[in-house]
C-alpha positions in Angstrom: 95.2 -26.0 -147.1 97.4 -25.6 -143.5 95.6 -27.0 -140.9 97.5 -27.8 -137.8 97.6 -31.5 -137.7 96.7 -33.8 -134.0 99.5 -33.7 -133.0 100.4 -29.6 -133.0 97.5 -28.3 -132.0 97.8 -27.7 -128.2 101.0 -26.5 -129.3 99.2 -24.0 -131.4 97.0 -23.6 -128.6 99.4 -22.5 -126.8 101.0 -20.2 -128.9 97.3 -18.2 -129.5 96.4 -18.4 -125.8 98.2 -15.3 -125.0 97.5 -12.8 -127.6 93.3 -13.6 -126.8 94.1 -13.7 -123.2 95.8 -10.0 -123.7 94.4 -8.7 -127.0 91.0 -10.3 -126.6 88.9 -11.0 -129.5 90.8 -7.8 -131.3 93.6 -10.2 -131.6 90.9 -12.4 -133.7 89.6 -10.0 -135.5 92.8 -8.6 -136.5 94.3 -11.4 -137.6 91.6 -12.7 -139.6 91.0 -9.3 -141.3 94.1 -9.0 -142.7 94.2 -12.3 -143.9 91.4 -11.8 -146.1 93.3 -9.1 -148.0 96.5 -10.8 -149.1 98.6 -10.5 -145.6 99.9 -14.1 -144.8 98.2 -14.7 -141.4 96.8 -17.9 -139.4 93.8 -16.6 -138.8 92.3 -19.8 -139.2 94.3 -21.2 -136.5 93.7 -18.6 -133.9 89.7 -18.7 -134.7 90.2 -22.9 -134.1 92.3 -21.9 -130.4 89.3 -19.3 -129.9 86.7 -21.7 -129.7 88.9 -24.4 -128.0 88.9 -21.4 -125.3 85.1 -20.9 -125.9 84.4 -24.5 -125.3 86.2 -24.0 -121.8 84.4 -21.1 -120.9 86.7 -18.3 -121.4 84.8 -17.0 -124.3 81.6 -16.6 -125.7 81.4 -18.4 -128.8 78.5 -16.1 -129.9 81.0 -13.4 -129.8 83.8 -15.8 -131.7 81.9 -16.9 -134.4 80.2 -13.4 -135.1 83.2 -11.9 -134.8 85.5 -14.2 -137.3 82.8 -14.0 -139.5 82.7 -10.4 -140.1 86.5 -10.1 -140.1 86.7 -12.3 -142.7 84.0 -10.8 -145.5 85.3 -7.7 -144.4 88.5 -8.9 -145.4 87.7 -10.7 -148.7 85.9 -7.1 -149.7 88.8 -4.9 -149.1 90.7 -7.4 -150.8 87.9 -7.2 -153.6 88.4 -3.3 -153.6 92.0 -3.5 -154.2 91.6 -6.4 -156.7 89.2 -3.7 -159.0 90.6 -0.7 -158.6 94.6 -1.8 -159.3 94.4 -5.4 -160.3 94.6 -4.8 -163.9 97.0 -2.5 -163.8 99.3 -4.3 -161.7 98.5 -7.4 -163.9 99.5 -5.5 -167.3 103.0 -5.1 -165.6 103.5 -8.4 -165.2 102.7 -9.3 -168.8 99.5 -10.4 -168.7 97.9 -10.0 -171.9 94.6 -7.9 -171.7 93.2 -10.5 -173.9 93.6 -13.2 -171.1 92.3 -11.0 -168.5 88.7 -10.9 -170.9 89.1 -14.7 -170.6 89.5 -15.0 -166.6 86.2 -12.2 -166.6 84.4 -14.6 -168.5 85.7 -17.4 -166.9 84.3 -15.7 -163.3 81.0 -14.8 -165.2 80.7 -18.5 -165.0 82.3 -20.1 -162.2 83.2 -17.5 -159.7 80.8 -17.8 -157.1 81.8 -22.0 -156.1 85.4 -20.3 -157.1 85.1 -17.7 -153.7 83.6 -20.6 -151.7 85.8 -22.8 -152.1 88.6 -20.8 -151.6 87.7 -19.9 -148.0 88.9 -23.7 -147.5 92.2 -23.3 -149.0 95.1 -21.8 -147.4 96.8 -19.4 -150.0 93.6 -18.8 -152.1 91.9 -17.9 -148.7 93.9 -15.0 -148.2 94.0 -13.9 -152.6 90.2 -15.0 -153.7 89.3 -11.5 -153.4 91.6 -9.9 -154.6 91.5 -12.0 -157.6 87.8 -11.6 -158.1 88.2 -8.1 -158.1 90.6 -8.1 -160.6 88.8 -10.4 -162.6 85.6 -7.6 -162.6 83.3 -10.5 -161.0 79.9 -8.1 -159.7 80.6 -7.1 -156.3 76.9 -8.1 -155.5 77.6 -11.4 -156.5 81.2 -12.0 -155.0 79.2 -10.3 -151.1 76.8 -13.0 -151.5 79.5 -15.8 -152.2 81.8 -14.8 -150.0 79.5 -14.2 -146.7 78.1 -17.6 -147.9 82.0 -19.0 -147.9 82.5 -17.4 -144.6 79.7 -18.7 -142.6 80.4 -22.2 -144.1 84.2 -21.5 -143.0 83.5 -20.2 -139.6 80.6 -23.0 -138.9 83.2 -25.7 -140.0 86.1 -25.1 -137.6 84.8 -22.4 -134.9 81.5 -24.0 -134.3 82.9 -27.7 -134.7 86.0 -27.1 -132.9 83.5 -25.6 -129.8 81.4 -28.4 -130.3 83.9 -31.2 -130.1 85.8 -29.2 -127.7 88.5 -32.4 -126.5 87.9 -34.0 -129.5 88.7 -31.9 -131.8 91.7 -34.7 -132.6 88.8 -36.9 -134.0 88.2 -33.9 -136.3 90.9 -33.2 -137.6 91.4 -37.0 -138.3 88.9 -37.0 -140.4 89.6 -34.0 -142.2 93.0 -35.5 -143.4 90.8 -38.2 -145.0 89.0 -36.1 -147.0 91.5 -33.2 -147.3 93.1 -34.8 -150.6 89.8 -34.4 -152.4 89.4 -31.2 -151.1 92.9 -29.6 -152.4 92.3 -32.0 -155.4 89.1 -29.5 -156.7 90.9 -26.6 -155.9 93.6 -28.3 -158.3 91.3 -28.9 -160.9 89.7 -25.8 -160.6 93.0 -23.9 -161.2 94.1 -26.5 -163.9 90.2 -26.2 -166.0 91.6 -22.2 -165.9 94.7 -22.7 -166.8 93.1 -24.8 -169.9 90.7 -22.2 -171.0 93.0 -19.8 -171.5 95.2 -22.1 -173.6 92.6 -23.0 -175.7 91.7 -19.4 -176.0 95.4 -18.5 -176.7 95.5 -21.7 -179.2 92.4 -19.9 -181.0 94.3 -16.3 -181.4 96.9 -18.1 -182.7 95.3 -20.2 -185.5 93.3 -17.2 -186.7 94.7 -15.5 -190.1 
C-alpha cells in the first residue's frame, strides 16, 4: 500500500494542486478511473490533495467524494469486463493450467467478496482486483456489491478523513503507519492461503493414478 508518508505530502499537495485547479474534478475522476482498470495511477493521492483542497474551501467535498466514488467502481467494473471476457485467454498464454483457473473460481466462490474489499486498500491489487475477479468468473452481482462496498469504505477513509482532519491529516497518517503492517500482512496472507490451495490442489492431481 503507497501512501505518501508526513513528511511528502504537501509536497504531493503540491504536485496535484495544479491539475484540479486546471482540470477540475475531471482530473479526479480521470485519474481514479483508470486506476481501477489496471493503469498505474495515484489516484489515491490526488483524491487525499482533493479533500485537503475541500477542507480549505476550494471544493465541495460532496462533489469529491461522490465523484471518486463513482470513478472508482466504474473503474473496478471495466476492469471486471476485461478480466471475463479475455482473462482466461490471456492466462492460457502464460501457462496457466485450466485446471488452476477452476481452483482460483472456487477459491472466489468462497472468499472473493473480503478479497475486492480489501484490495481497495492495497496499492497494486487496487488497480488489478477487478480484473482478476473477472477472470476468475466471480458473479458480477456479487463483485458490484463488494466493490461499491470497498469503494465507499476507501473513499470515506481518506477523502472524508483527510477533509475532516484537514491540518492534521499528519496525525492520520501517523497512525496509519502503525497499523499499516497488519494491514499489508492480510493481504499477504490472503495471497499466500491462495497460493497454498492451489498447491494442495496440484499435490492432489499429482498423487492420483
Amino acid at each position: 500500500m503507497d501512501m505518501p508518508d508526513a513528511v511528502a505530502l504537501d509536497h504531493y499537495l503540491q504536485l496535484a494542486e495544479p491539475y484540479l485547479d486546471r482540470y477540475g474534478l475531471g482530473a479526479l475522476f480521470a485519474t481514479v478511473f483508470v486506476e481501477g482498470f489496471g493503469v498505474p495511477a495515484p489516484g489515491q493521492t490526488l483524491m487525499i490533495a482533493a479533500a485537503l483542497l475541500a477542507a480549505r474551501g476550494q471544493l465541495s467535498i460532496t462533489a469529491v467524494l461522490m465523484l471518486a466514488w463513482f470513478a472508482a467502481v466504474l473503474g473496478d467494473n471495466l476492469g471486471y469486463v476485461i478480466g471475463r471476457t479475455g482473462g482466461h485467454r490471456l492466462a492460457l498464454r502464460l501457462g496457466v493450467r485450466r485446471s488452476h483457473l477452476k481452483r482460483v473460481h472456487g477459491f472466489f466462490t468462497r472468499y472473493g467478496g473480503g478479497i475486492v474489499m480489501v484490495a481497495r486498500f492495497i496499492d497494486g491489487l487496487r488497480q488489478l482486483n477487478g480484473i482478476v475477479a473477472g477472470t476468475a468468473d466471480m458473479p458480477w452481482w456479487r463483485f458490484f456489491a463488494y466493490n461499491a462496498l470497498g469503494g465507499g469504505l476507501w473513499v470515506g477513509l481518506w477523502g472524508y478523513g483527510a477533509y475532516r482532519l484537514g491540518q492534521h491529516l499528519d496525525a492520520l497518517l501517523t497512525a496509519f503507519q502503525r497499523f499499516e503492517p497488519w494491514i499489508a500482512g492480510a493481504g499477504v496472507g490472503g495471497v499466500l492461503v491462495l497460493v497454498l490451495y492451489l498447491l494442495r490442489g496440484r499435490g492432489r492431481e499429482a498423487g492420483r493414478p
